[in-house]
C-alpha positions in Angstrom: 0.0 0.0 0.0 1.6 3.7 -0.9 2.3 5.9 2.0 -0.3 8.0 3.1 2.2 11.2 1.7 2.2 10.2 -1.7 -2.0 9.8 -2.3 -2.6 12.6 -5.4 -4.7 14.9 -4.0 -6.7 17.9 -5.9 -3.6 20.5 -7.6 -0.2 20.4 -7.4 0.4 23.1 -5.1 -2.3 21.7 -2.8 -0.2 18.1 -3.0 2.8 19.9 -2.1 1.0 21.4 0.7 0.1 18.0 1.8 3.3 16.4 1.4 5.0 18.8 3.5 2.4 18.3 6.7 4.6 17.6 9.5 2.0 14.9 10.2 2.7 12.6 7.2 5.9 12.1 9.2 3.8 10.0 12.2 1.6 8.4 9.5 4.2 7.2 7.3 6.1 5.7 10.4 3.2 3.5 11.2 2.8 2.3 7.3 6.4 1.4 7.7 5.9 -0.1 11.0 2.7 -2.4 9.8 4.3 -3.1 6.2 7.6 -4.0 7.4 8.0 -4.6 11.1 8.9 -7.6 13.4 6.4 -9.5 15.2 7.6 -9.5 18.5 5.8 -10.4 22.2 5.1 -7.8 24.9 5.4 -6.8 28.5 1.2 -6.6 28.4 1.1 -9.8 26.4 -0.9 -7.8 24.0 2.0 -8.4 21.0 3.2 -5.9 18.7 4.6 -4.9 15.5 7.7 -3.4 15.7 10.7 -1.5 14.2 14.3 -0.3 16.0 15.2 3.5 15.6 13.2 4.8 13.4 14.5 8.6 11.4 13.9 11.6 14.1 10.8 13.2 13.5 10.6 16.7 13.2 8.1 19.1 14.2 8.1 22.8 13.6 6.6 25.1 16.4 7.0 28.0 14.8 4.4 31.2 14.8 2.9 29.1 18.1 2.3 26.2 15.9 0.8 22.8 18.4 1.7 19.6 16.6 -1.9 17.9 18.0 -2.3 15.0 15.5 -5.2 15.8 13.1 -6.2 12.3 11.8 -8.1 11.8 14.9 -9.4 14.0 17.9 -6.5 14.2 20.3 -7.2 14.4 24.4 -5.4 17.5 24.6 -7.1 18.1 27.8 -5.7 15.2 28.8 -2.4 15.8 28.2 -2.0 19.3 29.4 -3.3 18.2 33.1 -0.8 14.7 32.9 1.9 17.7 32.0 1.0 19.9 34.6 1.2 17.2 37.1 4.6 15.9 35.7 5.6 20.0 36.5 4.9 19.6 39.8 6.7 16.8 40.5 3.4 14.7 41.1 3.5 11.1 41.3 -0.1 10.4 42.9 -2.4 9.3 39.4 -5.6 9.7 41.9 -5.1 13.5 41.5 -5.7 13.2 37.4 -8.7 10.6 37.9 -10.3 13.4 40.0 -9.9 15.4 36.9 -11.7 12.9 34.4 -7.9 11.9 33.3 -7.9 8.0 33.9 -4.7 7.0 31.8 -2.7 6.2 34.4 -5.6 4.3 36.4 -4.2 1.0 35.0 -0.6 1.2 36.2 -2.0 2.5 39.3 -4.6 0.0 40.1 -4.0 -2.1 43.3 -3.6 -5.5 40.6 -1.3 -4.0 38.7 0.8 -2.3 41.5 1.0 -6.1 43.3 2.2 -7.7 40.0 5.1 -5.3 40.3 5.8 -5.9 43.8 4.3 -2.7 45.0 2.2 -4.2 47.6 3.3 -1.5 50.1 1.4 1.1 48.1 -1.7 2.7 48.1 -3.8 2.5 45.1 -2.9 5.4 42.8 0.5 5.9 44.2 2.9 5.4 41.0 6.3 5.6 43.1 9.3 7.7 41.7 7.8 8.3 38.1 8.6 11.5 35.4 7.8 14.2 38.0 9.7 13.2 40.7 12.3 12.6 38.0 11.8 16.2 36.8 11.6 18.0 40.7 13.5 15.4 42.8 15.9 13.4 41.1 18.4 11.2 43.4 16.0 12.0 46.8 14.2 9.0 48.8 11.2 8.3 47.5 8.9 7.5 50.7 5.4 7.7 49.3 2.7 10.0 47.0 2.0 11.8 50.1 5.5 12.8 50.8 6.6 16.8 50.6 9.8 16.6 48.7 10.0 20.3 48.8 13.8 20.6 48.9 15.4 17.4 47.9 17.0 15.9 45.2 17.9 17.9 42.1 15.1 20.1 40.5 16.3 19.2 37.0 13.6 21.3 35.7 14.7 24.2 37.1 18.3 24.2 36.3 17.3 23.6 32.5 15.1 27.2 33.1 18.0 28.9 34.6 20.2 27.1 32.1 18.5 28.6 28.9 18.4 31.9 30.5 22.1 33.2 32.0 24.3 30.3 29.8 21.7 29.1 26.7 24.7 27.5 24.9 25.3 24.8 27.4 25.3 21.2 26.1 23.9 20.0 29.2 20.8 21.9 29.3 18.7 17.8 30.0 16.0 16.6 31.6 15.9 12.9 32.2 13.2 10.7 34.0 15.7 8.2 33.3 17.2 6.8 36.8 18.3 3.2 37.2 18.4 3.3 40.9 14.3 4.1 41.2 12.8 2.1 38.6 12.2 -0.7 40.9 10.2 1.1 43.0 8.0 2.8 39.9 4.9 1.2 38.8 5.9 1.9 34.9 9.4 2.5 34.3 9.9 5.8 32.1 9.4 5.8 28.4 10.2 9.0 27.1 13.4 9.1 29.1 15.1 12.1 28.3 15.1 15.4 26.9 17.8 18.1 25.2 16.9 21.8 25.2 19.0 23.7 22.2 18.8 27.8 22.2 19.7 29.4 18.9 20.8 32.7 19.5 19.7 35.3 17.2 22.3 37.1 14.7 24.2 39.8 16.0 22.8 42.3 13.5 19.2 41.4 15.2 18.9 42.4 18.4 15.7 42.7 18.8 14.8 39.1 17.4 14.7 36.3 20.3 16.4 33.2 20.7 15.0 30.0 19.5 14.4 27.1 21.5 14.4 23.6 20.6 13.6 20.6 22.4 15.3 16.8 21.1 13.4 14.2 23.0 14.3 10.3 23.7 11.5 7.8 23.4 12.7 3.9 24.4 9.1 2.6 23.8 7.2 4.7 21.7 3.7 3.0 21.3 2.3 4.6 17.7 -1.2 4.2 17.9 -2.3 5.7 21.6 1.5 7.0 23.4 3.0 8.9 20.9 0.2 11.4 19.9 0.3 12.5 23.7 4.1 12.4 23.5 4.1 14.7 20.3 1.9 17.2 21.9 3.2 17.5 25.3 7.0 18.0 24.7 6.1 20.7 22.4 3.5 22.2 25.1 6.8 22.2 27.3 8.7 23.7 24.9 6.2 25.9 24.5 5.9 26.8 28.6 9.9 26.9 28.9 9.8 29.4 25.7 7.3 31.6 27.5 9.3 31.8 31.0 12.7 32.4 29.3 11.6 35.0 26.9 12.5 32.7 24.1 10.9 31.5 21.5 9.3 27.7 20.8 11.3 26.5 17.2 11.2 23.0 16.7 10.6 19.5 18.4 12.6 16.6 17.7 12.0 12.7 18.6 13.8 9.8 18.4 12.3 6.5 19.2 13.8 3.2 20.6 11.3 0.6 19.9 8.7 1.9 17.6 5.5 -0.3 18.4 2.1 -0.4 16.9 0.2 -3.6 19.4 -1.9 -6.3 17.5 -5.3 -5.0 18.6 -4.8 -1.3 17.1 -4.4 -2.2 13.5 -7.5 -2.0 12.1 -8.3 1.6 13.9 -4.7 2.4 12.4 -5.7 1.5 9.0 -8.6 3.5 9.1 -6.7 6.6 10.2 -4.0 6.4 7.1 -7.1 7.1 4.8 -7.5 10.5 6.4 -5.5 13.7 4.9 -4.4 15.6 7.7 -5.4 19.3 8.6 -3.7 22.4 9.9 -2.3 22.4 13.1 -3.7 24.4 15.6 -2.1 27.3 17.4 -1.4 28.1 20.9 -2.1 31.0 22.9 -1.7 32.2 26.4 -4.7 33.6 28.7 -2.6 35.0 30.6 0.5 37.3 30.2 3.3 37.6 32.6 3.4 34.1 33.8 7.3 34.0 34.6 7.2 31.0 36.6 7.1 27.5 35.5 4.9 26.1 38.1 2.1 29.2 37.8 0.6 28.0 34.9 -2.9 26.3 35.3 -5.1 24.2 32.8 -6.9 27.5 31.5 -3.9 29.5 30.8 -3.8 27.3 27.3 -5.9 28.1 24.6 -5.8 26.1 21.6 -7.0 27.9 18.2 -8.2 26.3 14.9 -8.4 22.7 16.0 -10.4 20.9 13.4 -9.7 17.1 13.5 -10.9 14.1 12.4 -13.4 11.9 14.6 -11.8 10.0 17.5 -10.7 6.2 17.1 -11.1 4.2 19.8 -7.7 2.0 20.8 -7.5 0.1 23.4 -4.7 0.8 26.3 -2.6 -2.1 26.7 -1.4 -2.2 30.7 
């Protein structure tokens, strides 16, 4: 079957238009992925098709641009309150449930918590996962309930100040990555780490601000559910950092491990490759001033010109 980014479509100009739709990028990867990939057994004992290292996609966020997948209605509400809570250095998925935002109920359910040893823990309690990662790294996890105020390394932080007084470090990172806490976390990381890049602007414009770039590690990328979340919500950080560093958002970058679509999403998959993508939306900000990374709320985004296709239901696989 052709990829998706080579269907004719109505003009030329409007073809090239289509072509260039940083979408085709995730659409091609999972015709590449079901055409051409290993059949290989799972952690959820679901099975999955899958490829190693797939080319980086690239996703402009130029002019406020949002990469939220167009080929079906993204949760974006979902993924701005999972974001938020990662921000905070959360760790506690009953906090998102109370919100309507149940995808971490599986990996926090009291069966699936006691399959990985977790007895000790309430229900909910996810141990040292992304936030803690991001707000806490290398302190003693104790619990959800804990205050960490104070401990550990607020990586987070030091990537803010990093991009603001010294933005051409090479070690401006974020990783959730740390092999001394994954036994104690109900789902090991899967976008691990992240690389923050600042262009500076020529010296002949002054006025113009820096660009900021984000380069993101994915070990386990599921295609058909995971990585539309992870698209959108490493360029809404990107986006957030740009805003409290007086910077400006320029491009997201991804590179996958194990590029996986699971047995039981192909046929909604194969339905979305017959859809032609639309414009990405924009984002703007309610609010001006927010200087601080831990001030903004779920109604300081506002997301203009979303115009999807339907949903497609999928099927998590815990």
């Amino acid at each position: 079957m052709a990829s998706p980014a080579h269907v004719p479509s109505n003009g030329e100009q409007d073809s090239q238009r289509i072509v260039e739709h940083d979408e085709y990028q995730y659409l091609n990867l999972i015709r590449r992925v079901l055409d051409t990939g290993d059949a290989r057994p799972d952690r959820t004992g679901t099975g999955t098709i899958s490829i190693f290292a797939p080319p980086s996609l690239r996703f402009s966020l130029t002019n406020s641009t949002l990469p939220l997948l167009t080929t079906k209605r993204t949760f974006y509400r979902g993924i701005i309150e999972e974001l938020l809570w990662f921000i905070h250095g959360s760790t506690d998925s009953t906090l998102l449930t109370r919100k309507g935002v149940k995808i971490w109920d599986g990996n926090g359910s009291r069966a699936f918590l006691d399959s990985r040893g977790l007895h000790h823990r309430r229900e909910g309690d996810l141990g040292p996962v992304y936030g803690f990662q991001w707000r806490h790294f290398g302190a003693e996890y104790v619990d959800c309930d804990t205050d960490y105020t104070g401990q550990g390394v607020d990586q987070l932080r030091e990537c803010i100040e990093k991009i603001k007084s010294n933005p051409t470090d090479r070690r401006i990172i974020l990783s959730a990555w740390n092999p001394k806490d994954i036994p104690q976390m109900a789902l090991p990381p899967c976008h691990m780490i992240c690389q923050f890049y600042v262009q500076l602007p020529p010296p002949d414009s002054p006025r113009s601000k820096p660009k900021l770039s984000c380069l993101m590690f994915q070990r386990s990328a599921d295609l058909g559910l995971g990585i539309p979340f992870n698209i959108a919500s490493y360029a809404l950080l990107t986006h957030m950092i740009a805003h409290v560093t007086g910077t400006q958002a320029h491009e997201l970058v991804i590179q996958l491990g194990d590029a996986h679509v699971y047995r039981d999403h192909v046929e909604a998959l194969e339905e979305q490759l017959t859809r032609q993508p639309t414009k990405f939306p924009t984002l703007r900000w309610a609010r001006d001033g927010i200087k601080d990374i831990e001030e903004f709320v779920y109604s300081d985004f506002v997301i203009e010109g979303y115009e999807p296709h339907p949903a497609i239901a999928m099927k998590m696989s815990v």
